[in-house]
Backbone atoms as SQL, in Angstrom:
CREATE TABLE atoms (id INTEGER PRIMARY KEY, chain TEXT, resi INTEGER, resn TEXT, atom TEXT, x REAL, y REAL, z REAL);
INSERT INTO atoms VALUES
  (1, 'A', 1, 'UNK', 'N', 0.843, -1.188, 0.000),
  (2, 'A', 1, 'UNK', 'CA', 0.000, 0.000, 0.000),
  (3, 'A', 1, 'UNK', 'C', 0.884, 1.245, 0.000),
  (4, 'A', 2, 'UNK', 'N', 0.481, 2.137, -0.192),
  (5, 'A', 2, 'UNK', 'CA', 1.312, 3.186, -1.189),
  (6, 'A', 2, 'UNK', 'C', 1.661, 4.217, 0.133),
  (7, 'A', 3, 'UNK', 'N', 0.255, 4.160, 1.341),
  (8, 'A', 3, 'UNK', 'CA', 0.265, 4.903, 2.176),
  (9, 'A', 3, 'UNK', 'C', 2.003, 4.350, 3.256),
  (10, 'A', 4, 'UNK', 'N', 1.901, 2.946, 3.536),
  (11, 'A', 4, 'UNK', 'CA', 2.254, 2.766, 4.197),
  (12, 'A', 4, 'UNK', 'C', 3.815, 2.428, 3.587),
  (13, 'A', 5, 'UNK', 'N', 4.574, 2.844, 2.402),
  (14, 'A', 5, 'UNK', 'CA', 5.473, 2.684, 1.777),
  (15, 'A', 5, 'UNK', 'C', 5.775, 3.671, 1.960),
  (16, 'A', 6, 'UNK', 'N', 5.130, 4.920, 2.293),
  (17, 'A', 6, 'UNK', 'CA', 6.003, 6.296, 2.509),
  (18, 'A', 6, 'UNK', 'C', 5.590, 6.496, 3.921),
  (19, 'A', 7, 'UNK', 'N', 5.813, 5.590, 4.642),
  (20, 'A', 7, 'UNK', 'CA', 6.126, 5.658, 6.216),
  (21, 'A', 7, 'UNK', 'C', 5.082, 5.656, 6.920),
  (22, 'A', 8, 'UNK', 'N', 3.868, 5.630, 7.011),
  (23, 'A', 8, 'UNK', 'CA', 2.803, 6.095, 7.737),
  (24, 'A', 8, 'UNK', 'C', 2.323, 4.398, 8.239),
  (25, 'A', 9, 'UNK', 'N', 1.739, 4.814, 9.129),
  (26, 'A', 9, 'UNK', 'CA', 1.386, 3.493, 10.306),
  (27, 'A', 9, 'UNK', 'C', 0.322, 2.871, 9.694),
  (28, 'A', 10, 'UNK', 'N', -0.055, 1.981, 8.866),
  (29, 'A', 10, 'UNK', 'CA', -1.377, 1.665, 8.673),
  (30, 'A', 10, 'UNK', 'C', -1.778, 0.387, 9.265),
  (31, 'A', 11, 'UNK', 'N', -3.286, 0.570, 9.852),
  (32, 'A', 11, 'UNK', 'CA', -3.646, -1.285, 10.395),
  (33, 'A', 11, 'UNK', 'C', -4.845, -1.231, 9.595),
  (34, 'A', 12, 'UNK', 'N', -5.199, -2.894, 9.308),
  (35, 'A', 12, 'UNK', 'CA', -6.089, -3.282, 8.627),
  (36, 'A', 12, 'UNK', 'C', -7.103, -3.737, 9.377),
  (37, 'A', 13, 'UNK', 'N', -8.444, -3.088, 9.240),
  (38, 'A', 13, 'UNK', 'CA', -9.488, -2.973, 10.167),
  (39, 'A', 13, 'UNK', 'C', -10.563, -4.248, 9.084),
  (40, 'A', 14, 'UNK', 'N', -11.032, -5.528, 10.152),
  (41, 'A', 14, 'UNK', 'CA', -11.473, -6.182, 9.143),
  (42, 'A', 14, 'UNK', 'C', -11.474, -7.614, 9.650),
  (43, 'A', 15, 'UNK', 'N', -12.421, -8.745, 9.371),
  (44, 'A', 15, 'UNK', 'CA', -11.963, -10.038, 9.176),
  (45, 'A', 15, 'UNK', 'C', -10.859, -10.812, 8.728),
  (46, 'A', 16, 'UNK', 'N', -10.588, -9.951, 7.882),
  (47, 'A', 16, 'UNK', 'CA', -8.733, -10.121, 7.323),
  (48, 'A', 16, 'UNK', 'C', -9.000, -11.284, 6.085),
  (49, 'A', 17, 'UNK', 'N', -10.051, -10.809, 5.396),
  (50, 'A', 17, 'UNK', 'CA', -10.156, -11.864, 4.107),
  (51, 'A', 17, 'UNK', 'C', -8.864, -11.976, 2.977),
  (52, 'A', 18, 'UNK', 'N', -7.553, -11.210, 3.290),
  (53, 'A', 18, 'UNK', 'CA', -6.482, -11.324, 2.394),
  (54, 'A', 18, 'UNK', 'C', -6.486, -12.050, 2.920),
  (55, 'A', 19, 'UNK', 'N', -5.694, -12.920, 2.313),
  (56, 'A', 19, 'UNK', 'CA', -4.844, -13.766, 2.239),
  (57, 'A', 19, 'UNK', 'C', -3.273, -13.735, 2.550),
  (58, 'A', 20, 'UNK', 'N', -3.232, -12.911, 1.189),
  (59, 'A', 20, 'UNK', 'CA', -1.677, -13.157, 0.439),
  (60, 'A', 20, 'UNK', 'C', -0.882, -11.700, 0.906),
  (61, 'A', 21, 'UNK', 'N', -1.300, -11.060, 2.205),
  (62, 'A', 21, 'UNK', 'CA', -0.316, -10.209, 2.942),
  (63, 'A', 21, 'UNK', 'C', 0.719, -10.302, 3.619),
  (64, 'A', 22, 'UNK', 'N', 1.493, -9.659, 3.607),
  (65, 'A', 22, 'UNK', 'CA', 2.849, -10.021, 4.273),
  (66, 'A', 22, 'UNK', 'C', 2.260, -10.046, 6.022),
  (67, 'A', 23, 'UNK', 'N', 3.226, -10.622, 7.057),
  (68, 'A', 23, 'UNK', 'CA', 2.501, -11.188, 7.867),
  (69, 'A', 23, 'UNK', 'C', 3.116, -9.953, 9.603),
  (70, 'A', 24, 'UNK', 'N', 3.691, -9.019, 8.340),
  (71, 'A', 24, 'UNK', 'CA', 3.763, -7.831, 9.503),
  (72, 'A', 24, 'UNK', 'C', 2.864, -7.060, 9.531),
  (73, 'A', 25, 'UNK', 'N', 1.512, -7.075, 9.007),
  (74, 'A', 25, 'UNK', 'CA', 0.188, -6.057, 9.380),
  (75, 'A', 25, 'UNK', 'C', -0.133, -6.263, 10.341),
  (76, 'A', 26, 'UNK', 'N', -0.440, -4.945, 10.976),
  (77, 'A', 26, 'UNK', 'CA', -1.204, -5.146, 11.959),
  (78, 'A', 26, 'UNK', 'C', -2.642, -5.306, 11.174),
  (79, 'A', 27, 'UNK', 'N', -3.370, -6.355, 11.938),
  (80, 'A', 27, 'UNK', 'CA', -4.849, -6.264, 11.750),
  (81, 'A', 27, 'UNK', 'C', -5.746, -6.028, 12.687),
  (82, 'A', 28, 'UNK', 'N', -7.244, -5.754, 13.397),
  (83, 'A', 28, 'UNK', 'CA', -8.027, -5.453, 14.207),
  (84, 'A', 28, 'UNK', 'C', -8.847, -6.147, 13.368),
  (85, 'A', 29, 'UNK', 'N', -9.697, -7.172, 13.865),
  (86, 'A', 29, 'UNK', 'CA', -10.698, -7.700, 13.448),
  (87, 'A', 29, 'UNK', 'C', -12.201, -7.517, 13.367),
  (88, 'A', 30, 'UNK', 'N', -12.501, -6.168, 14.021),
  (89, 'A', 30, 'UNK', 'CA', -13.532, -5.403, 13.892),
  (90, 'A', 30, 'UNK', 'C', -14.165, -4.962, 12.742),
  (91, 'A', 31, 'UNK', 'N', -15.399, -5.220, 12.602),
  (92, 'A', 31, 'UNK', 'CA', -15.924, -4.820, 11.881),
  (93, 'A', 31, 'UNK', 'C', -16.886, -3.829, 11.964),
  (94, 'A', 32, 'UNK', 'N', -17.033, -2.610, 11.139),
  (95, 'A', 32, 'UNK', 'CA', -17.658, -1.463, 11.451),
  (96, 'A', 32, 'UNK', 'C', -18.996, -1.005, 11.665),
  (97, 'A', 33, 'UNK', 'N', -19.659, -2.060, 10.789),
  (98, 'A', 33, 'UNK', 'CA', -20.993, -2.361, 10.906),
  (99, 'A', 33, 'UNK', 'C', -21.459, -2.920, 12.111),
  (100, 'A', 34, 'UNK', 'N', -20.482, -3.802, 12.806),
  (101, 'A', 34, 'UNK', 'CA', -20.877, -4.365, 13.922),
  (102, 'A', 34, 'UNK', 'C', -21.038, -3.804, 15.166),
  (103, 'A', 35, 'UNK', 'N', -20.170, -2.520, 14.935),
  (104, 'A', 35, 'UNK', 'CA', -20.321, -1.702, 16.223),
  (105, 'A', 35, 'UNK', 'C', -21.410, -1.255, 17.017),
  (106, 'A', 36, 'UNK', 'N', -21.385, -1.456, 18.222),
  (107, 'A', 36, 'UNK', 'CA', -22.695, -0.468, 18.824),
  (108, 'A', 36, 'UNK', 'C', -21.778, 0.446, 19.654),
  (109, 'A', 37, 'UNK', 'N', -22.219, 1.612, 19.841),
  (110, 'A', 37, 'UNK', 'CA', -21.911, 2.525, 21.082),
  (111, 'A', 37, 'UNK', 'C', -21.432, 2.252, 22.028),
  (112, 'A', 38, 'UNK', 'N', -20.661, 2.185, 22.733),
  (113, 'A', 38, 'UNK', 'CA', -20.090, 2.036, 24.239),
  (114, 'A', 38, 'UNK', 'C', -19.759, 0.830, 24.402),
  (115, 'A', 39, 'UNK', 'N', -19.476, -0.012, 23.117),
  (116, 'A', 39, 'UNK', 'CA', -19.206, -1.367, 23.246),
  (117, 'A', 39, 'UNK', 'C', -17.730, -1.279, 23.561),
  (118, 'A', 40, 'UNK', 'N', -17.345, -2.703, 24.103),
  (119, 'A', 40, 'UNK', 'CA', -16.085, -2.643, 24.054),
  (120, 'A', 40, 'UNK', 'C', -15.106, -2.329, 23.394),
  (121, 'A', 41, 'UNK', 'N', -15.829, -3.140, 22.356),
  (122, 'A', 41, 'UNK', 'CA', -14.767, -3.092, 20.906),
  (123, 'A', 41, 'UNK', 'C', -14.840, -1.419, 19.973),
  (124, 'A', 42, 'UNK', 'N', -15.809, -0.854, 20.477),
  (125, 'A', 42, 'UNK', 'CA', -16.390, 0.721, 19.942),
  (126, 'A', 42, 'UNK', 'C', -14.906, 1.843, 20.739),
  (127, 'A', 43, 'UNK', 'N', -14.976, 1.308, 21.953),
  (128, 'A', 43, 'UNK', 'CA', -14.370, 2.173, 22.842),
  (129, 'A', 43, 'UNK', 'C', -12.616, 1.542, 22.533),
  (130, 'A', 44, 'UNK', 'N', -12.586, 0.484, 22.360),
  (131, 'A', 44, 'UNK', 'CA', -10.978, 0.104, 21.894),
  (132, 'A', 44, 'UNK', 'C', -10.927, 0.646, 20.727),
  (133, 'A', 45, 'UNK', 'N', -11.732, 0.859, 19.382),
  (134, 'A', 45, 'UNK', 'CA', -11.286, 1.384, 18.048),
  (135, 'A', 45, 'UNK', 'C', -11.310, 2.963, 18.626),
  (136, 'A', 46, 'UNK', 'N', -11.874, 3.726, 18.922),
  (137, 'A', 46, 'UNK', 'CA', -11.695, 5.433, 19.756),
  (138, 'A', 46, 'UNK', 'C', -10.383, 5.301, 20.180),
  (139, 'A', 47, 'UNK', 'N', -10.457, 4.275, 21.469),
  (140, 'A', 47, 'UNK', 'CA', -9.305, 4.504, 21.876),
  (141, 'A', 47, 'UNK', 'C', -7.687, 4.572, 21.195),
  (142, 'A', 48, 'UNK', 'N', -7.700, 3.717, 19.999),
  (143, 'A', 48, 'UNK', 'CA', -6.460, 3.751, 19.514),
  (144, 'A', 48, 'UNK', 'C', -5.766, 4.944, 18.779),
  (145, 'A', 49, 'UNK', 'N', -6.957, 6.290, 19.084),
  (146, 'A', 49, 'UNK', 'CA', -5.988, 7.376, 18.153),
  (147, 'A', 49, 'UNK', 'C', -6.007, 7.629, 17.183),
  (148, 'A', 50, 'UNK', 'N', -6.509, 6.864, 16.256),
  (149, 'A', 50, 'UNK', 'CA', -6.363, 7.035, 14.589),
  (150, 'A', 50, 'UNK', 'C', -6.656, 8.166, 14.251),
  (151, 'A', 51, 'UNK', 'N', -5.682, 9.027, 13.265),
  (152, 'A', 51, 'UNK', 'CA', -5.767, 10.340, 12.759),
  (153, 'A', 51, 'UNK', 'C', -6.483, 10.341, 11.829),
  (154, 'A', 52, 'UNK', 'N', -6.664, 8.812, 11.072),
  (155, 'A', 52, 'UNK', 'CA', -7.723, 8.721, 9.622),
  (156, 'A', 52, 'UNK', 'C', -8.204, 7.341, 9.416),
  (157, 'A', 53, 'UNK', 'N', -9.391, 7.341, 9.265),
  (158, 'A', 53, 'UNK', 'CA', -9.936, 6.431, 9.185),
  (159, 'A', 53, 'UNK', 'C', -10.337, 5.847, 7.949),
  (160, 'A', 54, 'UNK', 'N', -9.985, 5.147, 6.459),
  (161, 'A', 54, 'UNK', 'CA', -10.835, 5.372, 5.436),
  (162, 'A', 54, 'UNK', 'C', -11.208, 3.676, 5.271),
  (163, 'A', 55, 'UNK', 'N', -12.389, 3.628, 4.761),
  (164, 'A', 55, 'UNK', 'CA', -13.725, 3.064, 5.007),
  (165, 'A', 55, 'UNK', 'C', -13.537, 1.954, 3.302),
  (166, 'A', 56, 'UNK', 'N', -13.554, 0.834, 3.058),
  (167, 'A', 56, 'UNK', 'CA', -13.695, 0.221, 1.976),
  (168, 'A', 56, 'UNK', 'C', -14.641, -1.062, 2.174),
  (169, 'A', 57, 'UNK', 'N', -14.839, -1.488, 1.041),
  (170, 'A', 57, 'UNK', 'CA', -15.546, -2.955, 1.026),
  (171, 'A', 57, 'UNK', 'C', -14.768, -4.352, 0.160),
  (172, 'A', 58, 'UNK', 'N', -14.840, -5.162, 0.965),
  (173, 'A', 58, 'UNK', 'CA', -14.115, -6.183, 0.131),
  (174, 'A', 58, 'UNK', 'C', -15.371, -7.318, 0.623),
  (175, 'A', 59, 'UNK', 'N', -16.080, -8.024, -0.301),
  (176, 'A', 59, 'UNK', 'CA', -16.793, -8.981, 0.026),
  (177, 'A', 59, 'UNK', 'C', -16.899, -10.282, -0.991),
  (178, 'A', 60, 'UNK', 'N', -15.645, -10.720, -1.186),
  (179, 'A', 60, 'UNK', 'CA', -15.188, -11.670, -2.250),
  (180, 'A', 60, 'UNK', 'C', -16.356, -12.788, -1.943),
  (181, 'A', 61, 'UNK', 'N', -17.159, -13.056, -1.293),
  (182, 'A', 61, 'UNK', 'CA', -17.856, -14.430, -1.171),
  (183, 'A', 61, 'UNK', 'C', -19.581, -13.858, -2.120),
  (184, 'A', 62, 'UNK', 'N', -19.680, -13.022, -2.100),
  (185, 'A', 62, 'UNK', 'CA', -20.734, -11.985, -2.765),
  (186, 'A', 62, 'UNK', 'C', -20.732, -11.964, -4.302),
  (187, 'A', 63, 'UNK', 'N', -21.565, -12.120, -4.939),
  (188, 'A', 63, 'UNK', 'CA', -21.056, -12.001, -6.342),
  (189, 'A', 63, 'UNK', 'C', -21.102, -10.574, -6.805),
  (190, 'A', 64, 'UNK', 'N', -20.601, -10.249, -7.864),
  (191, 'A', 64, 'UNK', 'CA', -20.051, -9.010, -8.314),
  (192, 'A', 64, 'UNK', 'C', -21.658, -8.120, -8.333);
């Protein structure tokens, strides 16, 4: 990823349907939809700081 080739911290927010990533990502297995308010997992993704958040879909089991 292009972001994280010019130095910047990136984690992969997600079930982690790659595969074929190198095996130094960080990942968080959260999913965004799943969130409710004041959940645990709501208050651990806040908590970590993130300066940017950007939002994609990957749903390879889905047809096109």
């Amino acid at each position: 990823m292009g972001a994280r080739a010019a130095g910047a911290d990136v984690h992969l927010l997600g079930p982690g349907w790659l595969t074929d990533l190198e095996h130094d990502w960080v990942r968080r297995p959260v999913r965004l939809e799943d969130l409710t308010t004041g959940s645990l997992a709501s208050r651990e993704l806040r908590d970590t700081g993130y300066d940017l958040l950007v939002v994609g879909h990957e749903y390879p089991s889905l047809p096109a």
